[in-house]
N, C-alpha and C positions, 0 to 999 in steps of 0.2 A: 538376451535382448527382448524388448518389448515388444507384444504383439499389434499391428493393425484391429484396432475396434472402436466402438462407435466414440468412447473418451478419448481416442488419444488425438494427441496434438500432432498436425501436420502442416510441414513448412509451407512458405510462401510460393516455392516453384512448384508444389504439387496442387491439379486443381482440384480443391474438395468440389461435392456434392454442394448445388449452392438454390438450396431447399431443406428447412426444418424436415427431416426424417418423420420423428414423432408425429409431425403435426399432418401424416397424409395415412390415409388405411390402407388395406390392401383391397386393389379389387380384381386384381391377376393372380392366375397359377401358370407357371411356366414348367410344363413338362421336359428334361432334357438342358441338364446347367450343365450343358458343357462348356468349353474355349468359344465355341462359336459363338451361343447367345451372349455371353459375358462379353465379346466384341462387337457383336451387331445389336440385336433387340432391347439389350439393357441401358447400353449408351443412349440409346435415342429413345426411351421411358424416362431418364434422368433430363433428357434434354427437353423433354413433354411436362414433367413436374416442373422444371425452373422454370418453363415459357406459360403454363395456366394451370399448374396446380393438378388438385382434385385428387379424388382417392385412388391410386393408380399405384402405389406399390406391388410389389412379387413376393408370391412363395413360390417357391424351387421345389421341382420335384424329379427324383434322382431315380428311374425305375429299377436300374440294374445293378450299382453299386454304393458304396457309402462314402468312397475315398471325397468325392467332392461336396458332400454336406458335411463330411470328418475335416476337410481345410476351410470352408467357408463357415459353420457355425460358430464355432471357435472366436471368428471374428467380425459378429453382427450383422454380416452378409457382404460384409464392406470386402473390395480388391481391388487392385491396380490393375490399371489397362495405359501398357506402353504403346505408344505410335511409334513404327519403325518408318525411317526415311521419310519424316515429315517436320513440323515445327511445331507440332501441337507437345504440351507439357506433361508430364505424368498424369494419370486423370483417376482417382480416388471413386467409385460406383458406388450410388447410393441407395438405390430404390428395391436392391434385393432384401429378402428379410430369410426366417429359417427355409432353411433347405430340408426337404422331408423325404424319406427313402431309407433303403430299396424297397419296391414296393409289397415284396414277400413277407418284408416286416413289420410296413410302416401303413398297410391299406388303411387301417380306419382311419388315423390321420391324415393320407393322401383325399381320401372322400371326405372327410370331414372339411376341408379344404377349401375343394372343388363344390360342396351343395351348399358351401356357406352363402347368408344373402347379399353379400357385400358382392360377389365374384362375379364377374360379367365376362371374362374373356379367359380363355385358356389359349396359350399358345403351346408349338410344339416342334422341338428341333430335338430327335433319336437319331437319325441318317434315315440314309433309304430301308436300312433293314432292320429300324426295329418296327414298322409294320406292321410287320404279318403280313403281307401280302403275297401274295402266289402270285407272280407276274405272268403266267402263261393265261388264265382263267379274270386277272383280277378280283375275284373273292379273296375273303379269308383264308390263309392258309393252312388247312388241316392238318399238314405234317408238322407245324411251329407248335410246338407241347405248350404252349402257355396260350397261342390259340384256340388249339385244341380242347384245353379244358374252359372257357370259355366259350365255346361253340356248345358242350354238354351243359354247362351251365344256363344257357340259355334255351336250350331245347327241352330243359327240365323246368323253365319259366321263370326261373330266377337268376342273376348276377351278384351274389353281395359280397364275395369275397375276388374282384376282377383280377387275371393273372397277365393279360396284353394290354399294349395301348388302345384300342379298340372297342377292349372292355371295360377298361376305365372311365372313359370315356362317355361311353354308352351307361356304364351305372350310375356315374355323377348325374347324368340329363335325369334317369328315369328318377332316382331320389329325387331329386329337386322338383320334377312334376310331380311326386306324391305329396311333397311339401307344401304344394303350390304356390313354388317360386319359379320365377322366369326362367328362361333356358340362357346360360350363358351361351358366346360366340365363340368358335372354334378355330383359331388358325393357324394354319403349319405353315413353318415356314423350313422345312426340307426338299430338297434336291430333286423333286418326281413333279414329274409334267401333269399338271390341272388339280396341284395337290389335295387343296380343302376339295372336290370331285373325288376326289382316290380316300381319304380320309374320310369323309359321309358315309360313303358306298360299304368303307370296310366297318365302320358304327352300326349301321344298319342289317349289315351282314352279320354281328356274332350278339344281334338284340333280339330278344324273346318276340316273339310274333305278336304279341298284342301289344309292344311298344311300339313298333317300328312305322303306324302312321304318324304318331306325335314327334320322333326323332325325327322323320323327313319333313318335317315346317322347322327345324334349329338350323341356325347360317351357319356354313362352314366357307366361310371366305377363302378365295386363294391367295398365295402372295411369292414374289420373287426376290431371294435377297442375295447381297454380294458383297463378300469381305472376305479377301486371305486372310486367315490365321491358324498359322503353325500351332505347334503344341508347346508347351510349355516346355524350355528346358533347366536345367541350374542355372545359364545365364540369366532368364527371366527372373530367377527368382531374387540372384543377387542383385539384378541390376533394378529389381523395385527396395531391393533392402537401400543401397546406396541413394537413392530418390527420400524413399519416407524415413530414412535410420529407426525403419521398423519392420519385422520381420513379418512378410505377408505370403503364409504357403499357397495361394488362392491367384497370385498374379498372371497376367497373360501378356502375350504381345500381338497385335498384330497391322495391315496396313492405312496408311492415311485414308486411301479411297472405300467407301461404303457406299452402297446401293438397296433401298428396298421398295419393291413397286407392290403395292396390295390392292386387292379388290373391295372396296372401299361397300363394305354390308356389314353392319354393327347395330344390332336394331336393338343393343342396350348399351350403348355408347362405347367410346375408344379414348383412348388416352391421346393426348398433339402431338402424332408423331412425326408432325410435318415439322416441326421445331429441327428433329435430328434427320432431317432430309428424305423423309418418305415421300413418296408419289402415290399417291388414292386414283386410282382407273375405276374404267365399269370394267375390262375386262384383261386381266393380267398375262393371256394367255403370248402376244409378239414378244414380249420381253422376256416372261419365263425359259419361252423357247430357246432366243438371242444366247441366252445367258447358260442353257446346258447345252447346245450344240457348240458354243463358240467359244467358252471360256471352261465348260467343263468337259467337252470332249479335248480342247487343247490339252488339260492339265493330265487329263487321263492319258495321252499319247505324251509328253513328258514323263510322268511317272514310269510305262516302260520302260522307255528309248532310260532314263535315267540308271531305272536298279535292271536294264540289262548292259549298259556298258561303265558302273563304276561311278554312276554322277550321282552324288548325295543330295544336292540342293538342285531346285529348280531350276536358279540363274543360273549353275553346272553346266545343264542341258543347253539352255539358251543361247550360251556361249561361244555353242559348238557352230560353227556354220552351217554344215549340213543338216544338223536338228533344228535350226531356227527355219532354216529354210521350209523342211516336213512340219513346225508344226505352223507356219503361215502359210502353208498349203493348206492345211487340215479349215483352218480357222475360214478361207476361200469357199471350200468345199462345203463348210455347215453355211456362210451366208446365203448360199447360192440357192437352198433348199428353202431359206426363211420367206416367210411376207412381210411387208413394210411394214417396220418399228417405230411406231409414232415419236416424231423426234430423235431421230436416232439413223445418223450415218454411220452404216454399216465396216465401212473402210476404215472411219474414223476410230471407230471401236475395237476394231482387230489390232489399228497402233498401240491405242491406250493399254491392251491387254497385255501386249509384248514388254509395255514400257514397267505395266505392274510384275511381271514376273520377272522382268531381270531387275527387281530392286535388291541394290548390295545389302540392304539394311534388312531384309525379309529371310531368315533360316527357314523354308515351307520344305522340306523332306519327300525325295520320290515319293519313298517307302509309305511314307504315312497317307498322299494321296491313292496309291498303289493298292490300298486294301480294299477288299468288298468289293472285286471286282467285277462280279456276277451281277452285282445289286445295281452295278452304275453304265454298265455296258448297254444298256437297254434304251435309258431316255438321251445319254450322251451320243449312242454309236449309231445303235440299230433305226432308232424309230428315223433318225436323216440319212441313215443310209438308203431305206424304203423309200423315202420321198426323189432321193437322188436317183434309184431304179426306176421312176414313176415321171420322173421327170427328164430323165433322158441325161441328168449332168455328173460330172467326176464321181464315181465310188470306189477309186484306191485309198483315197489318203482315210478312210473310213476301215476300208478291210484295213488296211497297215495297224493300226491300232489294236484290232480282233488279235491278227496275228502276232504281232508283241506282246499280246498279252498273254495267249496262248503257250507260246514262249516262256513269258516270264512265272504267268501261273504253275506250269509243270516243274520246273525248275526250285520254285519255290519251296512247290510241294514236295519236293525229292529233299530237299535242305531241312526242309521242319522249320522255316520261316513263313507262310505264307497264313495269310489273317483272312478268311473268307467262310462266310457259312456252307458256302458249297464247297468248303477243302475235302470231305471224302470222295465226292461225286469226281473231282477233280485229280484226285491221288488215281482215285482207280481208274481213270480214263486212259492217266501214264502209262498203267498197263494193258489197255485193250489193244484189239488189232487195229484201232481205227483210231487214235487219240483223237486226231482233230474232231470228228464226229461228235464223239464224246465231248470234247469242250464244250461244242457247240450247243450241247443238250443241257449241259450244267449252266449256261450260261444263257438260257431261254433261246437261243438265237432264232429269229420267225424262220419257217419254211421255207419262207420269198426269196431271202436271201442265200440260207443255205440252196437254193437251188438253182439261183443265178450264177451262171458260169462263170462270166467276168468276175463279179463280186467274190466268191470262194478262190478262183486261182490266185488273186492279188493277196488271196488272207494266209494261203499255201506258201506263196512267195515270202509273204512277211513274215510267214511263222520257220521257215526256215531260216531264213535269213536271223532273224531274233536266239534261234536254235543255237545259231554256232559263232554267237560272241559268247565271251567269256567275262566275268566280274575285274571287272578293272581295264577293260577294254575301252578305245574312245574312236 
């Protein structure tokens, strides 16, 4: 069968890209093509080309492996992106171009990339942990080996072979100021609270000492975004063959609803992404929050309650009544800590979240929200639990989470399933006199709370209670 690329012919139910390719450059590098950008950031750069144009295409940058520039070069950068449980039609993406990576192999063309004069924005979606970040201190993390040698590499006054995001990063700015070209704008769009803030701090943190006044005048905007999307499985892939009757290893799926609020500072311009439904703020931070206390600590208490009693899919969980129940408790429990969400009924938003996660048409997998769970406890669990000690309101349905996972993580660890950069710290905790302790340490947990009585006996309760279900349990 024929592959998806920029000649082939594609039917009338699939919607091409409806913009000349050739006729725009690039003036993005997008750090991080995974499922995710390929359903949020991409779609709504496509939908910024169609609405005004202008040189705003992407190169794709793959830091850690090759599989996803090995399916998308192959085919001009073009893939399908399915809407599940909506009306929208196959949708054909157009504005990627090559994917470059990993970046062990591919640095000079990753920098070469990024200090080109056309590039004015780099975005960036790794997760929470590709970083480097040390969440206890916020610096640079000196145990992460790829930060680590970035950290000497800059103490020795140079960067030019970068081995972290951070350093990347940081040695594209400084090239480009030796060039003297403008600094592009920097924006993440990952999972961690006051991102483009956490991202600055850690550019600055692994840069040679005589950059690091010119690197703190470059914008690192914040920004908050929202879209389920699962991972791709053979379904996806046949059900884009069946769409284009062409074979596209690149396809994703995921849901009709999409969300991105950003902090509207581009002082070398942006692409229209208000076309594909963005909201420009001066300041991102009530929505950011909304959005990991309420929709990402829900998914994270799903993801336990999920792969510790046998529920694969999300709608599983939701299903159950007792779990629907716990996780619109949970979802209560994070409004209650927020402040006022410009435009945004709070009540209203916990329905609409229930209504997206029991979508039949959505395959989103505990298991795959379930991983990195060290990385995500922090801005989803901890930081509103502190506020919920601080403020006097509910902090069970917050420990119950800790404790599931606690749970879930040891177990995991015992199976030889479990996906977390802190899986040693966490293998050996199963053996200490004190596991829970030990989680807690593998898992940053602040002092506040480990020492808040109520707070820890509710996470003891859950971690028991998690303890002694069994896989297939409901």
């Amino acid at each position: 069968m024929d592959r998806l690329t920029q000649d082939a012919a594609l039917p009338d139910t699939v919607r091409a890209p409806r913009f000349h390719r050739n006729a725009h450059g690039y003036g993005m590098v997008h750090i991080g093509v995974g499922a995710f950008h390929r359903a949020h950031q991409a779609p709504a750069t496509d939908d910024a080309l169609e609405e005004e144009g202008g040189d705003w295409r992407t190169i794709g940058v793959s830091l850690r492996r090759p599989h996803v520039a090995d399916a998308l070069n192959p085919q001009d950068g073009l893939y399908t992106l399915l809407t599940r449980g909506g009306d929208a039609p196959p949708r054909v993406i157009g504005n990627l171009g090559p994917v470059l990576g990993p970046l062990h192999s591919a640095n000079d063309a990753i920098l070469a990339a990024m200090t080109a004069p056309a590039t004015r924005v780099v975005t960036v979606t790794v997760t929470e942990k590709g970083y480097g970040l040390d969440r206890q201190t916020g610096a640079p993390d000196a145990t992460d080996p790829a930060v680590a040698a970035d950290l000497a590499a800059a103490a020795a006054g140079a960067l030019e072979a970068p081995k972290s995001l951070p350093g990347l990063i940081a040695a594209a700015l400084i090239i480009r100021r030796a060039k003297g070209l403008r600094p592009f704008t920097t924006l993440s769009c990952d999972n961690l609270p006051h991102n483009g803030n956490v991202l600055k701090s850690l550019v600055l943190g692994v840069a040679p000492e005589a950059e690091k006044a010119a690197l703190e005048a470059c914008a690192f905007p914040s920004s908050m975004v929202d879209r389920i999307t699962p991972a791709a499985t053979p379904k996806t892939l046949s059900d884009a063959v069946a769409a284009l009757g062409l074979e596209d290893r690149a396809a994703i799926e995921t849901e009709p609803f999409t969300q991105w609020v950003i902090e509207d500072h581009f002082p070398e311009g942006r692409p229209a992404w208000e076309a594909g439904g963005a909201l420009f703020v001066s300041d991102v931070a009530p929505h950011e929050a909304m959005k990991l206390r309420m929709l990402n600590g829900a998914h994270s208490l799903i993801a336990y309650l999920g792969q510790l009693h046998g529920l694969e899919l999300v709608r599983h969980v939701t299903a159950v009544p007792q779990h629907r129940a716990a996780v619109a408790a949970h979802m209560a429990a994070a409004a209650a800590t927020l402040p006022p969400v410009p435009g945004v009924d709070l009540d209203d938003y916990a329905a609409a979240l229930l209504a997206r996660f029991d979508n039949p048409a959505i395959a989103h997998k505990t298991r795959q929200i379930a991983m990195d769970g060290t990385q995500k406890l922090g801005p989803r669990i901890f930081l509103p639990a502190l506020d919920a000690v601080k403020k006097g309101t509910e902090t069970a349905p917050f420990a119950r989470v800790v404790g599931l996972w606690m749970a879930y993580a040891l177990r995991a660890a015992k199976d030889g399933t479990l996906d977390d950069p802190e899986a040693k710290a966490i293998a050996d905790a199963g053996r200490s006199d004190d596991p829970m302790d030990a989680l807690a340490k593998a898992a940053s947990m602040p002092p506040d709370l480990r020492t808040h009585a109520p707070f820890w006996q509710s996470v003891e309760a859950a971690w028991r209670q998690g303890s002694a279900k069994s896989q297939g349990s409901s």
